[in-house]
N, C-alpha and C positions, 0 to 999 in steps of 0.2 A: 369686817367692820371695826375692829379693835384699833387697827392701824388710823384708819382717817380718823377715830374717835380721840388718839393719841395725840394727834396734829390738833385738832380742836382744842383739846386739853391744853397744848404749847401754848397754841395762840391766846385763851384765855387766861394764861400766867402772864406771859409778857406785854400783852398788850394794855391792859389795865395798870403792870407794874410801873411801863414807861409813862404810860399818859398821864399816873399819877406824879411821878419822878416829874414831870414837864409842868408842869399845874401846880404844885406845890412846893414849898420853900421848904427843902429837912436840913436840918441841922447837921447831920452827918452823910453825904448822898455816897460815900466809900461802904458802908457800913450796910446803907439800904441796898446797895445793888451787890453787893456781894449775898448779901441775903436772898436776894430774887435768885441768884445764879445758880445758890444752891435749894431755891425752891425748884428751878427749873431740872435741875438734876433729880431731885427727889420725886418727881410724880414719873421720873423711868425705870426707877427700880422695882416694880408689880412688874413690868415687864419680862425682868430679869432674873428676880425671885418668886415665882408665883403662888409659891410655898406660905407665903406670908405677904400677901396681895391685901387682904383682910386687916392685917396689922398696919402696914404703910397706910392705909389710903385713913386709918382712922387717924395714925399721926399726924399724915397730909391737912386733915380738915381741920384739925387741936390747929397746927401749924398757923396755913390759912388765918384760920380765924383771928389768931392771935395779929398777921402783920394788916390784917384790915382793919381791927381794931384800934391798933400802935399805928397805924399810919395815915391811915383814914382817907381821903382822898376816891379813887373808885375799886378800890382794891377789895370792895365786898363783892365782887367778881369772881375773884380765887375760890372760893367754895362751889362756886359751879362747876371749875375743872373738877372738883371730886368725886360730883355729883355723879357728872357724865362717865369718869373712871369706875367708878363701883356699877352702873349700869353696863358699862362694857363689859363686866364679865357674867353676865346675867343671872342675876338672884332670882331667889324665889320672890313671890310676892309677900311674902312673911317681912323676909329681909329688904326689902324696898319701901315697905310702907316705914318700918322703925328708923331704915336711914332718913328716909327726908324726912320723919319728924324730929331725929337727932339735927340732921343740919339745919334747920329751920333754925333751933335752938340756938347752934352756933350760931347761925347771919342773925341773929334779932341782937344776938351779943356785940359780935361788930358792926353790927348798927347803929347803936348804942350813942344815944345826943342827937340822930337826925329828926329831921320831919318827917311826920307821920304818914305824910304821903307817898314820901322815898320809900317807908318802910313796910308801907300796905303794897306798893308796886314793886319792890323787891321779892318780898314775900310771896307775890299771885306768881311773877316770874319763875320764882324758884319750883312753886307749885307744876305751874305749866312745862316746866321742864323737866321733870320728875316724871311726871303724866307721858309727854312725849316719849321721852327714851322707854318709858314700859310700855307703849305701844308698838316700838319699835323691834323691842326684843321679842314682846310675841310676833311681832308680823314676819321675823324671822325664824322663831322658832314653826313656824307654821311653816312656812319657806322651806325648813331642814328637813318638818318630818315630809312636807311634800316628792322632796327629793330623796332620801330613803325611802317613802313608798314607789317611787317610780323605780329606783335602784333594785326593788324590791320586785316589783314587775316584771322590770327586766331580767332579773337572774330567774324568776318563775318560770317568764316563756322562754329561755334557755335551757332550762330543767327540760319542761314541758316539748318543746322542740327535741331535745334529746330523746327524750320516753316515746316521742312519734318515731324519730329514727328507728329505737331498738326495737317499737312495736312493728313495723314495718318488714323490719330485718325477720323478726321471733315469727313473725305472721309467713315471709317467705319459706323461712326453713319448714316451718309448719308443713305449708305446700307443698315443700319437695319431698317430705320425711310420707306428708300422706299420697302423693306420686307414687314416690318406692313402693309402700306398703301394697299403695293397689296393683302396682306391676308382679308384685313378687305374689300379692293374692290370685292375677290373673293365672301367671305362670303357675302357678299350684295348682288353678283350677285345671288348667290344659294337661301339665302333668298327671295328676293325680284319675283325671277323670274322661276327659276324651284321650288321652295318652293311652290307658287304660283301655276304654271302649274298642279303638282303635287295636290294643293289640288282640281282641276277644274276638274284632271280627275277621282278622287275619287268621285266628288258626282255629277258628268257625269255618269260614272259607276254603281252608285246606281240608278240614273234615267234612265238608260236603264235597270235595271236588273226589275223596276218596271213597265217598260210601253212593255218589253219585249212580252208577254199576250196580253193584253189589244191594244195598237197601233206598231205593227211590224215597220209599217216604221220610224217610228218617235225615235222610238230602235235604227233601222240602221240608223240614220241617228248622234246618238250621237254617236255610232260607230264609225260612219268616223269622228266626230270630236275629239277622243278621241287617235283616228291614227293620225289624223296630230298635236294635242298636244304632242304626245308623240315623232313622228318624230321630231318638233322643239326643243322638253325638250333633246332629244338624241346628236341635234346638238350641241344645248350652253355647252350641258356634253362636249361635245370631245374637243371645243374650251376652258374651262375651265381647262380641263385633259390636254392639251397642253402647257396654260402656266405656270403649275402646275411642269411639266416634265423635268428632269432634261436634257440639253443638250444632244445627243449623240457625241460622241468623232467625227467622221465624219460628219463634219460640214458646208464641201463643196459641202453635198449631201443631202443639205437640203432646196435647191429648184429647185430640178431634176422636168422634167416633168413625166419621165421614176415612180421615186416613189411617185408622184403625183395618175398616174395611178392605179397604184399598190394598194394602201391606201383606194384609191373609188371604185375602182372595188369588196374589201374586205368589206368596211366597207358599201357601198349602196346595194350588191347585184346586180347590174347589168353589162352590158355587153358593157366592155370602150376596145376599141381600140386605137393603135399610129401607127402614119406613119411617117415615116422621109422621105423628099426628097431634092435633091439640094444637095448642096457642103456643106458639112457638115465641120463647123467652131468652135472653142472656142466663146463666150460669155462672155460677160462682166457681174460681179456678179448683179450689178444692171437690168441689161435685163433680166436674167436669172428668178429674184425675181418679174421680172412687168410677165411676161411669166406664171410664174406657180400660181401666185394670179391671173392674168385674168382667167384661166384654171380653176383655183379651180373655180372660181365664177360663171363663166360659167358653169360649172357642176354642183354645187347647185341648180339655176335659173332654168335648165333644169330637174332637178328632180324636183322642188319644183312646178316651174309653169305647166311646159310641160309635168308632169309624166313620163318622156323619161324613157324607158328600156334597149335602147342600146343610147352608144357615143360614136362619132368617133372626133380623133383629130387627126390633119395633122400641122405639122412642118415642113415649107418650108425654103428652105436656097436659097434663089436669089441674083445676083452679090451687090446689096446692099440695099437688105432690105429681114429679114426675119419674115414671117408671122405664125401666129398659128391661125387655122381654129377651132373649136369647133362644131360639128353639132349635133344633138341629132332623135331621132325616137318618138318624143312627141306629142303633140296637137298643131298645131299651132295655134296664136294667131289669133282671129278674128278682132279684130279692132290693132290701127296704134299702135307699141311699144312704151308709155309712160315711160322711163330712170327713174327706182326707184334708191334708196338708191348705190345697188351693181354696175349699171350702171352706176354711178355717178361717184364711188369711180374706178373702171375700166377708165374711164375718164379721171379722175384726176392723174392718173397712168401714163399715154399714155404722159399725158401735159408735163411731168417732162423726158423724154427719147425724145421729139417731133417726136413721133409716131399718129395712127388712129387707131381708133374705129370707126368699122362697121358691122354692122350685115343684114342678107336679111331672105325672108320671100319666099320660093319657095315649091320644093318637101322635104325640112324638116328648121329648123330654125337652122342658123350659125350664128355665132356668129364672125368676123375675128378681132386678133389684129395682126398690120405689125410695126414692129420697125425697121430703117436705122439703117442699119451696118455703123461704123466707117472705116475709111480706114487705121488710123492708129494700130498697132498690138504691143502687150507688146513680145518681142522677147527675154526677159531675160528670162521670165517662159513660158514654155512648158506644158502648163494645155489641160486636157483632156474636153472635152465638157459637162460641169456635165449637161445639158440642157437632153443632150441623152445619155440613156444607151451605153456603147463599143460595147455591141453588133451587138443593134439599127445601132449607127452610121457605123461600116465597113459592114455592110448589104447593097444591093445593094438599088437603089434611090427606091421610093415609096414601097417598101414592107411593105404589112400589118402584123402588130400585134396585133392578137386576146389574151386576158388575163381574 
C-alpha cells in the first residue's frame, strides 16, 4: 500500500503546485518552482530514512503549510500529502487522532483570509480523509492478521499432518514389536510346554514298551498317563492354532453357543446337546462372550474332571434374566467342589456383567450361569441372536438338539 500511497502523495505535490503556478501571477516563478522540486524530493525521504519518518513528515507539514500560506493559490492541498504519508505507516489511534487535530491547525493557518465556506469544506475534507485512511489501515490490518491466521493454519495442519505420519509409523512398529512379542510368546509356549510334554511321552512310551512283559499293569498305567498328556498337549495345540488363525470374515459369529457346540461335539468326540427355552432375545456382544467362555469352560472341566460322554446345555430366556445350565453324564465329585483356576476365571466373568455362579451336585453335575437382561434395547439395529442358531431360536421353547 505504501508505494501507490507514495504516487498519490507525488501527485498531490505537483499538481496543485502547477495549477497554482498557471493561475497565478508570483513574482519570482524560479524561486517558486525550485521550492516545489525540493518539496517534491523531500516527502521521499521517510522512504529512505525510516529511522526519522516521524521527523520529516512533521517538517513536511511546518513546510507545507508555510508555502500554502506564502502562496496561496490551491496549494492548501499539500498538507493532504502528509496526511496520507503519516497514515501509510499506520499509527495507532492515539497518534492519528493528535495528527489531524495538529494538521487541521496548520490548514486553518494556511487558510488564513479565505471564505468560510472554502474553509468549512476544506476542513470536512481533511476530516473525511483522515477517517478514510484509518479505515483503511484497519481493513488491512485485519487483512494481515487474516492472513497470518491462515499462515498459521497451515503450518498447524502440516504439524498436524506430520504427527499423523509418525503416529501411523509408531502405530506400525507397535504392531510389529507386538507380532514378535506374540510369536516369540507362541514359540515359548511350544517350547517350554508341549516340547516338554512331548518329550515325557516319548520316554513314557519307551517305559511302557519295556515293562510291557515284565509288569502289565504298571504298562497300563503309563498308558493312561501318556492319554492324558497327550489330551492336554492336543488342548494348548488348538488354543495356540487359534491365536495363530487368521480372523474369519464373520465375526459376529464368534461367540455363538450354537458354534461353540458344533466345534466340541467335533473336536471331543462326544455327545453335546442345546436347548433353547423362553423368549428368545438379542444379546448384548459382552453377554454373548461371558456365555460362551462359561460354556466352553464348563465342557472342558467336564471332560477333563468328570470324563462326561454326553453334555447337555439349556439356554433359558426369562422376563429378566437369562441362564445357561451346563450338565454333563460324568463322575461326580465325592467331596465338596474346591473353585480351581477355570472357576475362578468363570467368576470373575460373572462380576463384570453382575451376574451368578452356581453349580449343584444331584443325579449329574450343572454347572448354571444366569445374567440380568437389561431393559433397555438398541432399536437402531435389528441384530439377530448370534447366542442361538435362526434355527434354534424360531423352533418352538425347549426342543431338544441332539448333534
Amino acid at each position: 500500500m505504501i508505494k501507490w500511497l507514495n504516487q498519490i502523495r507525488t501527485l498531490l505535490v505537483a499538481i496543485p503546485s502547477i495549477a497554482t503556478l498557471m493561475t497565478i501571477n508570483l513574482e519570482n516563478d524560479l524561486v517558486y518552482s525550485a521550492t516545489i522540486m525540493l518539496a517534491l524530493l523531500f516527502i521521499r525521504l521517510p522512504l529512505y530514512i525510516p529511522r526519522f519518518s516521524i521527523v520529516l513528515l512533521i517538517a513536511e507539514l511546518i513546510g507545507f503549510g508555510w508555502l500554502a500560506y506564502t502562496y496561496k493559490g490551491i496549494l492548501f492541498l499539500l498538507p493532504f500529502a502528509t496526511l496520507i504519508g503519516v497514515f501509510a505507516w499506520r499509527p495507532t489511534p492515539q497518534i492519528s487522532f493528535a495528527w489531524t487535530g495538529g494538521g487541521a491547525i496548520v490548514l486553518l493557518t494556511a487558510l488564513d483570509g479565505r471564505e468560510p465556506e472554502i474553509i468549512t469544506a476544506v476542513l470536512l475534507l481533511w476530516c473525511m480523509t483522515a477517517g478514510i485512511m484509518h479505515a483503511l489501515n484497519r481493513f488491512e490490518a485485519r487483512q494481515q492478521q487474516t492472513e497470518n491466521l491462515y499462515d498459521k493454519l497451515a503450518r498447524s495442519h502440516e504439524e498436524l499432518e506430520a504427527a499423523r505420519r509418525r503416529v501411523i509409523e509408531y502405530a506400525s512398529q507397535i504392531e510389529r514389536y507386538a507380532q514378535t512379542e506374540e510369536r516369540n510368546r507362541i514359540a515359548k509356549d511350544i517350547h517350554d510346554d508341549l516340547g516338554h510334554r512331548l518329550i515325557r511321552v516319548k520316554m513314557m512310551s519307551e517305559a511302557a514298551i519295556q515293562l510291557f512283559d515284565s509288569n502289565p499293569s504298571r504298562s497300563f498305567g503309563l498308558l493312561t498317563q501318556i492319554r492324558d498328556q497327550l489330551q492336554e498337549s492336543m488342548e494348548n495345540m488348538r488354543r495356540t492354532v487359534r491365536r495363530l488363525a487368521v480372523p474369519e470374515p464373520d465375526e459376529s459369529r464368534r461367540y455363538a453357543l450354537d458354534r461353540l457346540v458344533n466345534e466340541s461335539a467335533a473336536a471331543i468326540g462326544i455327545d453335546v446337546s442345546f436347548i433353547v427355552s423362553g423368549n428368545v432375545q438379542p444379546l448384548y456382544p459382552s453377554v454373548e462372550m461371558i456365555l460362551y467362555m462359561n460354556a466352553q469352560e464348563a465342557i472342558t472341566n467336564a471332560v477333563r474332571h468328570g470324563g462326561a460322554t454326553a453334555i447337555d446345555i439349556v439356554l433359558d430366556f426369562k422376563v429378566d434374566i437369562v441362564s445357561l445350565a451346563v450338565s454333563n453324564n460324568g463322575s461326580l465329585p465325592k467331596e465338596p467342589v474346591a473353585p480351581g483356576l477355570g472357576m475362578r476365571g468363570m467368576k470373575e466373568r460373572m462380576a463384570l456383567v453382575k451376574g451368578e455362579l452356581s453349580w449343584s451336585v444331584a443325579d449329574r453335575f450343572v454347572v448354571t450361569t444366569a445374567i440380568p437382561l437389561k431393559n433397555e434395547r438398541v432399536k437402531e439395529q435389528k441384530l439377530a441372536p448370534t447366542a442361538v442358531p435362526q434355527s434354534t431360536a424360531d423352533s418352538a421353547p425347549g426342543r431338544r438338539l441332539p448333534l
